[in-house]
C-alpha positions as CSV (number, residue, x, y, z in Angstrom):
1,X,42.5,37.8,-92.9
2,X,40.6,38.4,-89.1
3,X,41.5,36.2,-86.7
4,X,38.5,36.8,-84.6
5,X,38.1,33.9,-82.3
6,X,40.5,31.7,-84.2
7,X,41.4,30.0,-80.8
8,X,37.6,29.1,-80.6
9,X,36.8,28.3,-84.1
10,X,40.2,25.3,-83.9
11,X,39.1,23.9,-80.8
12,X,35.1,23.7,-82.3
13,X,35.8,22.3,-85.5
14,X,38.5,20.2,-84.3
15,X,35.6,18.6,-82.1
16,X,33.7,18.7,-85.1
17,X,36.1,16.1,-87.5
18,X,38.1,14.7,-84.4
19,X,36.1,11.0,-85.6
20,X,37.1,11.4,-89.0
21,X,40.5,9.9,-89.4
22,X,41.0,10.6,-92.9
23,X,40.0,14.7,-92.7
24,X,42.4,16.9,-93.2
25,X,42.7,19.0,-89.0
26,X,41.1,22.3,-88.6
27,X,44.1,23.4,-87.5
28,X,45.6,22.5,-90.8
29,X,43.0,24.1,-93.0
30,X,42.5,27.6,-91.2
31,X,46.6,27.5,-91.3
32,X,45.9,26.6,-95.1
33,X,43.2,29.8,-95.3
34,X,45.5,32.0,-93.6
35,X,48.6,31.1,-95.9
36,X,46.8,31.5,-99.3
37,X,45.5,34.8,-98.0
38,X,48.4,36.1,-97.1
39,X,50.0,35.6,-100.8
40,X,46.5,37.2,-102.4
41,X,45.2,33.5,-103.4
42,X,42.0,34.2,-102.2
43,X,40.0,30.8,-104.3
44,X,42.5,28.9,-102.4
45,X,41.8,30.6,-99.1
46,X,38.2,29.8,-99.5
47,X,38.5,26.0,-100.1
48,X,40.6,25.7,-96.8
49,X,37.3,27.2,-95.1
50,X,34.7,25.4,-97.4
51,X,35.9,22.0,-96.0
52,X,35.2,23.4,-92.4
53,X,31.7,24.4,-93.7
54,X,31.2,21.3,-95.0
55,X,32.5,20.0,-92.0
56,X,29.6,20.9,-90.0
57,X,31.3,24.3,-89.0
58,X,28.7,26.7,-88.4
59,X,30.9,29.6,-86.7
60,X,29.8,33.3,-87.5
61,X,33.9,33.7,-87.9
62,X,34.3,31.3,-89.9
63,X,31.4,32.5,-92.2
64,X,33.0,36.1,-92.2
65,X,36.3,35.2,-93.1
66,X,34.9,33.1,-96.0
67,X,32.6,36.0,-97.0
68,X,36.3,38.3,-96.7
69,X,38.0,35.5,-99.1
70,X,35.0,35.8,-101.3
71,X,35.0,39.3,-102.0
72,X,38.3,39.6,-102.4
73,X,38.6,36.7,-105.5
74,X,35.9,38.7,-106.6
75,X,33.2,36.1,-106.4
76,X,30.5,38.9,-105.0
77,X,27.2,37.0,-104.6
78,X,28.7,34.4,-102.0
79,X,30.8,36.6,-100.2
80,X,27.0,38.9,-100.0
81,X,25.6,35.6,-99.0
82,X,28.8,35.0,-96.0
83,X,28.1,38.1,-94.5
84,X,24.5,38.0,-94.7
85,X,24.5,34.9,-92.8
86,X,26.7,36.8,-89.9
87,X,24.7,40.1,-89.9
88,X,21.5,38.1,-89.6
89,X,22.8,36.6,-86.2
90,X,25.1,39.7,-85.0
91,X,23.3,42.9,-86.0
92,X,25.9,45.0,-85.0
93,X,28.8,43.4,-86.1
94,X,30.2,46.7,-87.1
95,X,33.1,44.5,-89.1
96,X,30.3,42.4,-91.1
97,X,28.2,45.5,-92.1
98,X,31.1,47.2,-93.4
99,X,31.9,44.3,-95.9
100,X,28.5,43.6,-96.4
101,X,28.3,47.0,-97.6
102,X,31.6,47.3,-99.6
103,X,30.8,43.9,-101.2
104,X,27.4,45.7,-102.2
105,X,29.0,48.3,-103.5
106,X,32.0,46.5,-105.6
107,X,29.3,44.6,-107.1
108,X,27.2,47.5,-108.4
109,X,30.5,49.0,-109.9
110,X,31.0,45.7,-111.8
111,X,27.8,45.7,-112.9
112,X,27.9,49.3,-114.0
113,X,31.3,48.8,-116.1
114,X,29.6,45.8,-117.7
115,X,25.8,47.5,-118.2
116,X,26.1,51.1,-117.5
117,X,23.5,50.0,-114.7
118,X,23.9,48.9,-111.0
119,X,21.7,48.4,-108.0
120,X,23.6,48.4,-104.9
121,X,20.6,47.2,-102.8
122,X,17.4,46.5,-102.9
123,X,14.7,47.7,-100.1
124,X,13.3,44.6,-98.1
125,X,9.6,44.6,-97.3
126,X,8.9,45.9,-93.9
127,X,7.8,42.8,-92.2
128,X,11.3,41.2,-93.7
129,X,13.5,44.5,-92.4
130,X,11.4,44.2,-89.1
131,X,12.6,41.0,-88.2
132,X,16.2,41.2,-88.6
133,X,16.4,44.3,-86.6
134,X,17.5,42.4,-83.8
135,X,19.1,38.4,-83.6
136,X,16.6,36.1,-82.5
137,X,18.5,35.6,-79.1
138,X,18.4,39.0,-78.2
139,X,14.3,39.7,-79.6
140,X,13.8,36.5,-77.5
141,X,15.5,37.9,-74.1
142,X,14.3,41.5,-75.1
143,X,10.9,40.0,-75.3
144,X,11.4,38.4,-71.8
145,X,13.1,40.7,-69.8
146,X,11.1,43.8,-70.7
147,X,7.8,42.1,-69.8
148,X,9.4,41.3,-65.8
149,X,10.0,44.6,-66.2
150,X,7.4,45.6,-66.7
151,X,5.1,43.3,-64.5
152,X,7.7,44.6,-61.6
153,X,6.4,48.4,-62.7
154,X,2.8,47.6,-62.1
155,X,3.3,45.8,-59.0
156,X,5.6,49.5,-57.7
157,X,2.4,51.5,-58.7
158,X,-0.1,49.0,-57.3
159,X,2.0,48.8,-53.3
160,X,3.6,52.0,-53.2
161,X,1.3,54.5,-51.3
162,X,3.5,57.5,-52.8
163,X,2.3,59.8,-55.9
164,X,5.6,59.5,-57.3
165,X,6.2,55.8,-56.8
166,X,3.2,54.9,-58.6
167,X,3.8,57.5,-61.4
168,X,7.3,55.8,-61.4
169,X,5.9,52.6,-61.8
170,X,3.7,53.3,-64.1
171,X,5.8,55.3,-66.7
172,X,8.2,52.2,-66.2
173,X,5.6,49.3,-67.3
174,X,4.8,51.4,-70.2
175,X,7.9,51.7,-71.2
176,X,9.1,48.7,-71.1
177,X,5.7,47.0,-72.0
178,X,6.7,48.6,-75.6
179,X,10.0,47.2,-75.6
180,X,8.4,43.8,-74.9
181,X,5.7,44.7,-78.0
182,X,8.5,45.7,-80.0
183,X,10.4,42.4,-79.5
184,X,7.6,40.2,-80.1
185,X,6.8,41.9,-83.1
186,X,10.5,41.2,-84.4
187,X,9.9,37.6,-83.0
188,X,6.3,37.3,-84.8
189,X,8.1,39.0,-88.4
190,X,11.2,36.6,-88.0
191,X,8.6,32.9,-87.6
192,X,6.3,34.1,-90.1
193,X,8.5,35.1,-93.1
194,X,9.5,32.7,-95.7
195,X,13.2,31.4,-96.3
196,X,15.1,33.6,-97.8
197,X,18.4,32.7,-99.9
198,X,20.7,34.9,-101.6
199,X,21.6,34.6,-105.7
200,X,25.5,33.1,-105.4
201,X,26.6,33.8,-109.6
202,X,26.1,36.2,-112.2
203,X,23.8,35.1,-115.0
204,X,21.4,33.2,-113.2
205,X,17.9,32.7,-115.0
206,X,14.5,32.5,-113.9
207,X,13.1,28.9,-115.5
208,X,9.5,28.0,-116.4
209,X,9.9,24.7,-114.6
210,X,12.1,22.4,-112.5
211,X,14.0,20.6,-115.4
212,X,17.1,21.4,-117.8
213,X,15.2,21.5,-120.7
214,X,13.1,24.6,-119.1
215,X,12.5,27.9,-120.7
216,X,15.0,30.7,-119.0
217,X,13.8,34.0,-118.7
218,X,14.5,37.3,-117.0
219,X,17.9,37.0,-114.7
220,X,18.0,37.7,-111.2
221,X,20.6,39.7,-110.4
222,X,24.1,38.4,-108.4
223,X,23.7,38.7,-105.0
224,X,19.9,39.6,-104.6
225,X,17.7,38.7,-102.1
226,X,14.9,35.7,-103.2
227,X,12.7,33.8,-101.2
228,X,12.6,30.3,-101.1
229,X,9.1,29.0,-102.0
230,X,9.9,25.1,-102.8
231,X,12.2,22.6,-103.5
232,X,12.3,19.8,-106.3
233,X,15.6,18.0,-107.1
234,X,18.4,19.9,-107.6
235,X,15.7,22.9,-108.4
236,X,14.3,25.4,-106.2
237,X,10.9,27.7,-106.7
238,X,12.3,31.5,-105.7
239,X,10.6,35.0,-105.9
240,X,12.5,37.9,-106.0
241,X,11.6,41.0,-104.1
242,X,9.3,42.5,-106.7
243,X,7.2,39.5,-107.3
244,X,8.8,38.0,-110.0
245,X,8.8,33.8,-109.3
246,X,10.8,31.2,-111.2
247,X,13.1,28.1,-110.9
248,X,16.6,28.3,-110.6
249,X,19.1,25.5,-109.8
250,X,19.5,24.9,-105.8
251,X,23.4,25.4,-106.2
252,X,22.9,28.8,-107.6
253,X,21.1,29.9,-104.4
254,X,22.6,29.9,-101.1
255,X,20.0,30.0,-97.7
256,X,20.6,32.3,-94.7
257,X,19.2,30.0,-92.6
């Protein structure tokens, strides 16, 4: 299993459930993860790293080496769900994207032995795609940076008395006046779009209403995209990416947020 920024993730979570007497130590449960991995028990793997989710850990390596334990017991839709999570906050995580992809595609070949028909993914709408081309961090400094930039352009074309310099400075505030458009747009697509969760199990069913007793109807495939329209009980109102609304059971649903 990676041990990207193990060091870090012991000392964080140990911080995390240092006032809980009774909890089992990070140190103990990413030891635990590491062991069952290392003898192919990948369901045990993921409970070690569970407890530091549910600890309060919210470290991108923890979240990627529970998406890897995941995939590898075969339980697609919340490894998909892992990884999203990490690629949403590192966009070039070269690591994340390739098991995002390979969990993608192992899923679509399951799917295919069972159906005869897979979707590996489905295309996001472009105000979604648009604002997770770049973490919110970086749109946010992006969005900063290339409007000083720019600012310090106009003030080089407005002093300098040469043809070039103010040509120079010109060009440069252009430029990096659409960087700064560019950023704020990502910004502007991340705060306006609804929550988006991804489907955790296979068979999942769109209900009619937010009770047991509900009417299912079409499934929504494991590991697709759905936004997150409401909440009531253990129920949540989704819509999938081609319009199609329901309720589905909150468990069965995990946010990227």
């Amino acid at each position: 299993m990676s041990a990207r920024k193990v060091a870090y993730v012991v000392a964080m979570a140990a911080l995390v459930l240092s006032s809980a007497a009774s909890a089992v130590p990070a140190r103990e449960l990413v030891a635990r993860s590491r062991a069952a991995a290392t003898r192919g028990d990948w369901n045990a793997s993921a409970r070690a790293l569970e407890e530091l989710v549910a600890a309060g850990v919210d470290d991108n390596s923890v979240l990627y080496d529970l998406g890897t334990a995941y995939a590898n017991a075969g339980r697609y839709g919340e490894a998909i769900h892992r990884f999203e999570q990490v690629v949403r906050r590192q966009v070039f995580d070269a690591d994340a994207q390739h098991n995002l992809r390979a969990a993608r595609l192992r899923l679509a070949h399951r799917d295919a032995e069972r159906t005869g028909r897979a979707v590996a993914e489905t295309s996001l709408p472009f105000k979604t795609a648009l604002g997770e081309v770049l973490p919110l961090d970086a749109a946010v400094s992006l969005a900063v940076l290339a409007q000083l930039a720019a600012g310090v352009g106009l003030w080089i074309a407005r002093r300098r008395s040469s043809e070039a310099a103010r040509i120079g400075g010109i060009s440069a505030a252009a430029l990096f006046g659409l960087c700064a458009l560019f950023a704020l747009s990502v910004l502007w697509a991340r705060s306006s779009a609804e929550p988006a969760a991804i489907v955790l199990r296979d068979g999942v069913k769109l209900l009619d209403a937010p009770a047991e007793d509900a009417i299912a109807g079409e499934i929504v495939r494991e590991g697709e995209r759905v936004l997150s329209i409401e909440r009531n009980g253990t129920f949540a109102r989704v819509r999938t990416v081609s319009g199609k609304q329901g309720w589905v059971r909150a468990r069965d649903v995990g946010s990227m947020d």
